[in-house]
KOLDRENKOL-343749 format. One record per residue (C-alpha): chain; x, y, z. Coordinates in steps of 0.5 Angstrom, whole numbers, plus 500, padded with zeros to 3 digits. Layout:
residues N
NODE c   x   y   z
NODE A   X   Y   Z
...
end
This chain:
residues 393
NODE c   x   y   z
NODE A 500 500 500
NODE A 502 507 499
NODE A 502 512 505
NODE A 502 518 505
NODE A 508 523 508
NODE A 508 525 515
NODE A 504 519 518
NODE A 505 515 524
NODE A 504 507 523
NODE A 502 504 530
NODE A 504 496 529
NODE A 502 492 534
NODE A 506 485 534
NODE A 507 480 532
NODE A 508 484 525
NODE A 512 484 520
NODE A 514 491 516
NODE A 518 493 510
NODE A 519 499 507
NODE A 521 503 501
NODE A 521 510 501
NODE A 523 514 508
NODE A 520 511 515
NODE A 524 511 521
NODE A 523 508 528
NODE A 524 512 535
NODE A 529 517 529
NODE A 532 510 527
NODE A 531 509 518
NODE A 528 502 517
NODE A 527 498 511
NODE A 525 492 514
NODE A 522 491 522
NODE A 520 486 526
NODE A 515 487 531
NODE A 514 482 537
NODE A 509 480 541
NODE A 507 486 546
NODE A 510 491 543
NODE A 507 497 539
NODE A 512 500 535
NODE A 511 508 531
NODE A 513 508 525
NODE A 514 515 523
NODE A 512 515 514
NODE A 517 522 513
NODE A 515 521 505
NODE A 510 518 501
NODE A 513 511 501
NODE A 511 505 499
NODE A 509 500 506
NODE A 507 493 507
NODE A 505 490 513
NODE A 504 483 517
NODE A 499 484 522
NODE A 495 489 526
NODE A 496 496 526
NODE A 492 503 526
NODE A 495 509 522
NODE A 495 517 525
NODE A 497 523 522
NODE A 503 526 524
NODE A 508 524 528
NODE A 506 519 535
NODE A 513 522 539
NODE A 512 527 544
NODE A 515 534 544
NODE A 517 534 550
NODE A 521 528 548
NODE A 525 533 543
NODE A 525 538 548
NODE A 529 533 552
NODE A 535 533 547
NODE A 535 540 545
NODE A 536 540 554
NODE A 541 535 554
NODE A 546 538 548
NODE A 545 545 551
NODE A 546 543 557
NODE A 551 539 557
NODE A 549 533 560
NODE A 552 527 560
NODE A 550 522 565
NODE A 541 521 564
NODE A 537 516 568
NODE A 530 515 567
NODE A 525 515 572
NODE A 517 513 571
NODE A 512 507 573
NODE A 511 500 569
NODE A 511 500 561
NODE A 512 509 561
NODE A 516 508 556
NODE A 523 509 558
NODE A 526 503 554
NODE A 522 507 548
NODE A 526 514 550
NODE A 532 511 551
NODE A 532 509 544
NODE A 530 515 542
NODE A 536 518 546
NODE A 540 513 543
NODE A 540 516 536
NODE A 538 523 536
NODE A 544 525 541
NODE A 550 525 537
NODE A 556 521 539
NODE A 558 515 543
NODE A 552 513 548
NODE A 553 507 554
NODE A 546 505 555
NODE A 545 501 562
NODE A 539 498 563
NODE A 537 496 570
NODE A 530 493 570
NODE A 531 486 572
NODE A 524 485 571
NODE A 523 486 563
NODE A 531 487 561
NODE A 533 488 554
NODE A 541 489 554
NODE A 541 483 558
NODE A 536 479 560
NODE A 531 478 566
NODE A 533 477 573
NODE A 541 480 570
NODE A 543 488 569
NODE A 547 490 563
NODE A 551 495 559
NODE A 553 496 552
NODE A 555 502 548
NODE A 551 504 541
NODE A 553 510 537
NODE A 545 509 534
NODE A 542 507 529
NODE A 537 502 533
NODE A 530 501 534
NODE A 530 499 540
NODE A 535 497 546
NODE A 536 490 546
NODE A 540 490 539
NODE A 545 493 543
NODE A 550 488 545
NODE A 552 487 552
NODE A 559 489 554
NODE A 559 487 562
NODE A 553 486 566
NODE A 551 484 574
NODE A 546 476 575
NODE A 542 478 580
NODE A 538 471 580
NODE A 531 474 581
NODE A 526 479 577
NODE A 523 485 582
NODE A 529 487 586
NODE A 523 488 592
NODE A 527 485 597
NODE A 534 484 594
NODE A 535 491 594
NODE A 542 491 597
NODE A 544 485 592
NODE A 542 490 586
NODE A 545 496 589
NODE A 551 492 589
NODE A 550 491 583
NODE A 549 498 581
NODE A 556 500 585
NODE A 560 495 581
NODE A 557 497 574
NODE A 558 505 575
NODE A 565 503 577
NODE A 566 500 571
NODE A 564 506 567
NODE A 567 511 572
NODE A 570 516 568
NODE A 566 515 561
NODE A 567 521 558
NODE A 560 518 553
NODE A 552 519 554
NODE A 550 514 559
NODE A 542 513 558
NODE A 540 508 565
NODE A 534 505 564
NODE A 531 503 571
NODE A 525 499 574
NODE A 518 500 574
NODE A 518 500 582
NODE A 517 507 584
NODE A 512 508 588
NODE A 512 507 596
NODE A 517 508 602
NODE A 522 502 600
NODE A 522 505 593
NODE A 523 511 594
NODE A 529 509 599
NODE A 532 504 594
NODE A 531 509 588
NODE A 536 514 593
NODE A 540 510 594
NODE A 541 507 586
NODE A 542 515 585
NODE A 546 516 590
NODE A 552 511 586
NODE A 550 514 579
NODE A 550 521 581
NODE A 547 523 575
NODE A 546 530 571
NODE A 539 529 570
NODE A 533 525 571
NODE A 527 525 566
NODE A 522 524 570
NODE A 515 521 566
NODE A 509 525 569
NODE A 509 528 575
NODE A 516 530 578
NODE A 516 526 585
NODE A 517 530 592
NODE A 523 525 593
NODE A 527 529 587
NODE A 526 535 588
NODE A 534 536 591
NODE A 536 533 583
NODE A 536 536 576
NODE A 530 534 573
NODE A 526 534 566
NODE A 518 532 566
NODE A 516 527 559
NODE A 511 525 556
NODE A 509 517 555
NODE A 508 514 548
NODE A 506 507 551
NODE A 499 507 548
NODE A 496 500 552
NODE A 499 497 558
NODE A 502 490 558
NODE A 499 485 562
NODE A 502 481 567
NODE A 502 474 562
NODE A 504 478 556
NODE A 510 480 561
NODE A 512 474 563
NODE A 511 471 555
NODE A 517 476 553
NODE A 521 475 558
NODE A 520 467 556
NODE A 523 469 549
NODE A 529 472 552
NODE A 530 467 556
NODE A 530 462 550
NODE A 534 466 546
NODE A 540 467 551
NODE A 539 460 552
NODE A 539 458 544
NODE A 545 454 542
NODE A 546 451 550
NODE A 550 444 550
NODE A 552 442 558
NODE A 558 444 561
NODE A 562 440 568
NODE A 564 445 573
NODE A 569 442 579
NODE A 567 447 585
NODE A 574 449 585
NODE A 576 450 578
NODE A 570 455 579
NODE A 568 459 584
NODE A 559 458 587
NODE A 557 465 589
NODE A 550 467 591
NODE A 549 460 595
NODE A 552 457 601
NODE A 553 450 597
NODE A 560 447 600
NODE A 562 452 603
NODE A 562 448 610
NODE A 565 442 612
NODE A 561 435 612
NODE A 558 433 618
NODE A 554 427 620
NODE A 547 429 620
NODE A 542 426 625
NODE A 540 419 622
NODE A 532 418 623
NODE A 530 426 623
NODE A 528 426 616
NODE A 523 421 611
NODE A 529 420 606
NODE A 536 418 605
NODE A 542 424 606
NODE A 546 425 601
NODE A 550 430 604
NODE A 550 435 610
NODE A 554 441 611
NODE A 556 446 616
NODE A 559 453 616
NODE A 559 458 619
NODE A 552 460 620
NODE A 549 455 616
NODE A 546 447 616
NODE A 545 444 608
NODE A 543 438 608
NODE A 542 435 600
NODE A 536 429 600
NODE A 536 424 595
NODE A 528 426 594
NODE A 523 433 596
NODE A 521 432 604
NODE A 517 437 608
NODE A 518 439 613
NODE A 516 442 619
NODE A 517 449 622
NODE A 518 445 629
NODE A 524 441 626
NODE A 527 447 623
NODE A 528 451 630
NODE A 530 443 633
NODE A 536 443 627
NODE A 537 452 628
NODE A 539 450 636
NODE A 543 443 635
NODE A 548 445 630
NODE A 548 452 633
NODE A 547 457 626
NODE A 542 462 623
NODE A 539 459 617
NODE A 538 451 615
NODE A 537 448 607
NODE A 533 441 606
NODE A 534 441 599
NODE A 534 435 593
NODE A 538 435 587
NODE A 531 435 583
NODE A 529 441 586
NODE A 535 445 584
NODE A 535 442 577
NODE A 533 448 571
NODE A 536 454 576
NODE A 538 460 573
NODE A 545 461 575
NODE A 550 467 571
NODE A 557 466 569
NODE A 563 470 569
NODE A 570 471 567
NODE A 572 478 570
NODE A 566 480 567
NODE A 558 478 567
NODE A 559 472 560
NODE A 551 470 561
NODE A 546 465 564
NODE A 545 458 564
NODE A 540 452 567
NODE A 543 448 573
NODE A 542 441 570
NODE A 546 436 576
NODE A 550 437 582
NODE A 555 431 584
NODE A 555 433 592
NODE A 559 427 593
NODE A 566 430 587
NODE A 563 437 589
NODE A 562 438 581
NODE A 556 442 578
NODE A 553 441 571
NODE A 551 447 568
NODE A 547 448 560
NODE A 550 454 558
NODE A 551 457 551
NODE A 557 459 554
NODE A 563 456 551
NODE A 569 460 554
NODE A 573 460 560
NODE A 568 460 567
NODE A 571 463 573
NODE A 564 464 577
NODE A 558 461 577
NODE A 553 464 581
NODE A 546 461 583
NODE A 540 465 582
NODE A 533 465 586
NODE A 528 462 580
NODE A 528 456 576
NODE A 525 456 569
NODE A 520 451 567
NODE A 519 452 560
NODE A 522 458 560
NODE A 518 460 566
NODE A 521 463 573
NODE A 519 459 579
NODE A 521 461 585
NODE A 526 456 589
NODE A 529 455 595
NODE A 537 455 595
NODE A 542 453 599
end
C-alpha cells in the first residue's frame, strides 16, 4: 500500500513491516521491521512510500513521538549532559525514550538498562550494559558488554544485591566521557521504593533525571525533566511474562551441557559447599541423606527426594547445629535453575542440570563456550522458560 507522508503507523506484534521510501522508527531509518508480540512500534512514514505490513496495525497523521521527547534532546546538548537516568512506572516508555535518545543524540552512547523484571541489554533477573553509536529501533539489539546476575526478576526484597550491582556496573563506567542513558524498573511507588530509587541514584550520580509524568516529591533535590508517555495500552502481566520466555530461550538457544569442579570454578550466591560435612542425625528425616554441611552460620542437607518438613524440626535443626539458616533440598528441586556465568566479566546464564554433592562437580546447560571462572546461583527455576521461585541453599 502506498501511504502518504507524515503519517504514523502504529504496529501492534506479531508484525512483519518492510518499507520502500523513507519511514524510521524512534529516529531510527528502516526497510524492514519485525515487531514482537506485546510490543506496539511507531513507525514514522516522513515520505510518501510504499509500505507493507503483517499484521495489525492503525494509521494517524503525523508524528506519534511526544515534544517533550525532542525537548528533552535539545535540553541534553544544551546543557551539556551527559550522565541521564530515566524515571517512570511499569510500561511508561522509558526503553522506547531510551531508544530514541540513543539515535537523535550525536556520539557514543553507553545504554545500561537496570530492569531485571522486563530486561533488554541483558535478560531477566540480570542488569546489563552496551555501547551504540545508534541506529537501533529498540535497546535489545544492543549487545551486551558486562553486566550483573541477580537471580530474581523484581528487586523487591533483593534490594542490596541490586545495588550491588549498580555499584559494580558505574565502577565500570567511571570516567566514561560518552552519554550513558540508564534504563531503570518500574518500582517507584512506596516507602522501600523510594529508598531503594535514592540510593541507586545516589551511585550513579546522574545529571538528569527524566521523570514520566509528575515529578516526585522525593527528587526534588535533583535536576529533573518532565516526559510524555508514548506507550499507547499497558501489557498485562501474562504478556509480560510470554516475552520475557522468549528471551530466555533466545539466550539460552544453542545450549550444550558443560561440567564445573567447585574449585576450578567458584559458586556464588549460594552456601553449597561452602561448609564441612558433618554426619546428619539418622531417623530425622523421611528420606535418605546424600550430603549434609555445616558453615559458619548454615546447615545444608541434600536428600535423595523432596520431603516436607515442619517448621518445629527446622527450629530443633536451627538450636542443635547452633546456626541461623538451614536448607532441606534434593537434587531435582535444584534442576533448571537459573545460574550466570562470569569470567572477569558477566558472560550470560544457563540451567543447573546436576550437581554431584559426592565430587562436588556441577552441570550447567549453557551456550557459553569459553573460559568460566563464577557460576552464580539464582532464585528461580524455568519450566518451560517460565520462572518458578525455589529454595536455594
Amino acid at each position: 500500500m502506498i501511504v502518504e507522508g507524515d503519517t504514523t503507523l502504529l504496529i501492534e506484534g506479531e508484525a512483519k513491516v518492510s518499507v520502500k521510501g523513507y519511514a524510521e522508527v524512534f529516529g531510527c531509518r528502516v526497510e524492514e521491521l519485525f515487531v514482537e508480540r506485546g510490543k506496539i512500534v511507531p513507525l514514522y512514514v516522513k515520505e510518501d512510500s510504499e509500505v507493507d505490513v503483517e499484521g495489525s496495525y492503525i494509521a494517524v497523521k503525523g508524528s506519534t513521538i511526544p515534544r517533550s521527547w525532542d525537548e528533552l534532546v535539545e535540553r541534553i546538548e544544551s546543557e551539556g549532559y551527559r550522565r541521564i537516568v530515566l524515571f517512570g512506572d511499569t510500561d511508561s516508555g522509558k526503553s522506547s525514550l531510551a531508544t530514541y535518545l540513543v539515535n537523535r543524540l550525536n556520539g557514543g552512547k553507553w545504554v545500561v538498562d537496570l530492569d531485571i523484571g522486563q530486561a533488554d541489554v541483558a535478560h531477566p533477573c540480570a542488569m546489563g550494559f552496551g555501547f551504540t553509536e545508534g541506529g537501533v529501533t529498540s535497546i535489545s539489539q544492543i549487545k551486551m558488554v558486562d553486566g550483573f546476575f541477580v537471580g530474581c526478576v523484581s528487586p523487591t526484597g533483593r534490594e542490596s544485591r541490586c545495588l550491588k550491582g549498580v555499584a559494580r556496573i558505574f565502577k565500570r563506567l567511571d570516567g566514561v566521557k560518552d552519554y550513558v542513558v540508564v534504563d531503570t524498573t518500574g518500582w517507584v511507588k512506596g516507602r522501600k521504593a523510594k529508598a531503594y530509587k535514592l540510593a541507586k541514584i545516589e551511585i550513579i550520580d546522574p545529571d538528569l533525571i527524566v521523570c514520566f509524568g509528575e515529578v516526585p516529591y522525593y527528587l526534588s533535590d535533583f535536576e529533573t525533566f518532565r516526559v510524555d508517555s508514548f506507550v499507547l495500552k499497558k501489557r498485562s502481566r501474562e504478556v509480560r511474562c510470554e516475552i520475557r520466555s522468549k528471551i530466555y530461550e533466545r539466550w539460552l538457544e544453542g545450549s550444550e551441557t558443560r561440567e564445573f569442579k567447585v574449585g576450578d570454578v567458584r559458586l556464588e550466591n549460594t552456601t553449597l559447599f561452602k561448609g564441612e560435612s558433618v554426619e546428619f542425625l539418622e531417623g530425622v528425616l523421611d528420606a535418605r541423606v546424600l550430603y549434609a554441611e555445616k558453615g559458619y552460620d548454615f546447615l545444608n542437607v541434600c536428600v535423595e527426594e523432596e520431603v516436607n518438613v515442619g517448621v518445629e524440626l527446622i527450629k530443633a535443626l536451627l538450636d542443635v547445629y547452633d546456626v541461623k539458616d538451614v536448607c532441606i533440598f534434593s537434587i531435582d528441586q535444584l534442576k533448571n535453575l537459573l545460574v550466570g556465568l562470569y569470567n572477569g566479566r558477566y558472560l550470560g546464564c544457563g540451567l543447573l542440570k546436576d550437581i554431584d554433592v559426592e565430587n562436588r562437580v556441577i552441570e550447567v546447560e549453557t551456550p557459553i563456550k569459553g573460559d568460566v571462572k563464577v557460576v552464580e546461583f539464582g532464585e528461580v527455576k524455568l519450566e518451560n522458560y517460565r520462572e518458578v521461585a525455589v529454595r536455594v541453599p
